[in-house]
PAKE-268313 format. One record per residue (C-alpha): x, y, z negated; residue in three letters. Coordinates in steps of 0.001 Angstrom, whole numbers, plus 524288, in hexadecimal, padded with zeros to 5 digits. Layout:
N
XYZALA;...
END
This chain:
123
244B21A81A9BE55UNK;23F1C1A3F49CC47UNK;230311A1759CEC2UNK;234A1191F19CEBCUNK;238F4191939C29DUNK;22F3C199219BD19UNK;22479191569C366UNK;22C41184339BCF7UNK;22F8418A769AEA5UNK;21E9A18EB99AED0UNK;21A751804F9B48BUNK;222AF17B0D9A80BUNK;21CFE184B499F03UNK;20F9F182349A286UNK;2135B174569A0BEUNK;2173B174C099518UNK;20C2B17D8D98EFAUNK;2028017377996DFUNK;209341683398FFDUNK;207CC1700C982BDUNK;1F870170DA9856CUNK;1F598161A798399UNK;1EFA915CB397A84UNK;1F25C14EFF9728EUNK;1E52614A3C972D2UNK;1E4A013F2A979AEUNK;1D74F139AE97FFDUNK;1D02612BD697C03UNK;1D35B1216C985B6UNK;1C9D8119F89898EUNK;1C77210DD998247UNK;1C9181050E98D7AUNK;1CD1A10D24999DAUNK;1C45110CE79A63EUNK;1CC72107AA9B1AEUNK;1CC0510E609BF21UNK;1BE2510C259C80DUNK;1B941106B79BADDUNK;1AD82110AF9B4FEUNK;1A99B1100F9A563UNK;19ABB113FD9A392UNK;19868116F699581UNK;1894B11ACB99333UNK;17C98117B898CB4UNK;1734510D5A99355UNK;16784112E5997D4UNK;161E3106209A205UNK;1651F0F94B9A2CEUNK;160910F2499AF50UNK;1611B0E49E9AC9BUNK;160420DB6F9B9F0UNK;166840CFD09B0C0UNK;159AA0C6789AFD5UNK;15CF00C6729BF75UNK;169A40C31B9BE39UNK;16CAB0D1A09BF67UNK;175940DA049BB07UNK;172050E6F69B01EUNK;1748F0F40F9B43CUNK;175DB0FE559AA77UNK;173E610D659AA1CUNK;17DEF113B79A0ADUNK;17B3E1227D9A093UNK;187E91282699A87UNK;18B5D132DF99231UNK;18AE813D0099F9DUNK;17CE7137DA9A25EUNK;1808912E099AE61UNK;177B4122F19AECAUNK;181C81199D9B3B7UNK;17F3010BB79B821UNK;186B20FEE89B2B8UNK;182610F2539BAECUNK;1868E0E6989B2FCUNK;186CE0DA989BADEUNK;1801B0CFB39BA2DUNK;1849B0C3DB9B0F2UNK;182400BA489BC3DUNK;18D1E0BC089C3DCUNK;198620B2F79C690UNK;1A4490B45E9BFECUNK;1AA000B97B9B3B5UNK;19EC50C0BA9AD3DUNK;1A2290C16299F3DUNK;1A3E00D08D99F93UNK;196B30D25D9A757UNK;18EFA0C9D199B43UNK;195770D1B0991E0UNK;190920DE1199935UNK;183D20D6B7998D9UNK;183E30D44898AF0UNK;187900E1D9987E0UNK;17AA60E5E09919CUNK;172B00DE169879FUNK;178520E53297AF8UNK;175D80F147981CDUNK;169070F93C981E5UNK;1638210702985E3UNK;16A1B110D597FD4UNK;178CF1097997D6FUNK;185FE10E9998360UNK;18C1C104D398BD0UNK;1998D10697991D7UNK;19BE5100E899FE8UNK;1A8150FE059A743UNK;1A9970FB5B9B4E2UNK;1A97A0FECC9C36FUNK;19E56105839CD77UNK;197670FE449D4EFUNK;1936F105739E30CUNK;186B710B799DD3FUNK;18F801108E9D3F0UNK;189F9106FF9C6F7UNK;193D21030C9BDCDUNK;198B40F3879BEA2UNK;19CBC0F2AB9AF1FUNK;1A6A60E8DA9AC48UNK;1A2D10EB3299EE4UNK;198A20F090997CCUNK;199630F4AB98963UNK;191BE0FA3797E35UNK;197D61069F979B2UNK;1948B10CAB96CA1UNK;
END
């Protein structure tokens, strides 16, 4: 038997006894999957910042499971537009209190907050 066929009959073996390693366990999915350049904060609310008696926005600090404080800006209600997903992120910002864990999707803004397009209660 030459080197080359050695080589190929050991690549197959190996194969084989790599393929024979797996396991059936399969991972959790996601319940709804995050889509690509959106980010998914989930964390307990530590300060709410609330600039709404201006006609302001609220900005959030979620500190997550790793410790990051992370900011979530949620805009104002007085914008033009649709807006029925930013009043429900403002009604779930009045449910909410000190202490809760909240669940934000969205994008970055430059300073590197998070711009939910929605905000949720998580158990």
């Amino acid at each position: 038997m030459n080197r080359r066929s050695f080589a190929t009959l050991a690549a197959v073996a190996l194969t084989l006894t790599m393929a024979g390693c797996t396991t059936n366990e399969q991972t959790a999915a996601p319940v709804e999957p995050v889509m690509a350049g959106e980010v998914e904060v989930i964390g307990t609310l530590t300060a709410v910042k609330d600039d709404r008696p201006v006609d302001g926005g609220v900005e959030l600090t979620l500190e997550t499971a790793l410790g990051v404080q992370e900011r979530v800006r949620v805009p104002s209600a007085f914008i033009a537009g649709p807006r029925d997903s930013i009043l429900a992120m403002h009604a779930v910002v009045d449910a909410a209190k000190i202490g809760d864990r909240l669940r934000a999707r969205g994008t970055r803004d430059e300073a590197g907050a998070l711009r939910p397009e929605t905000l949720e209660l998580v158990p």
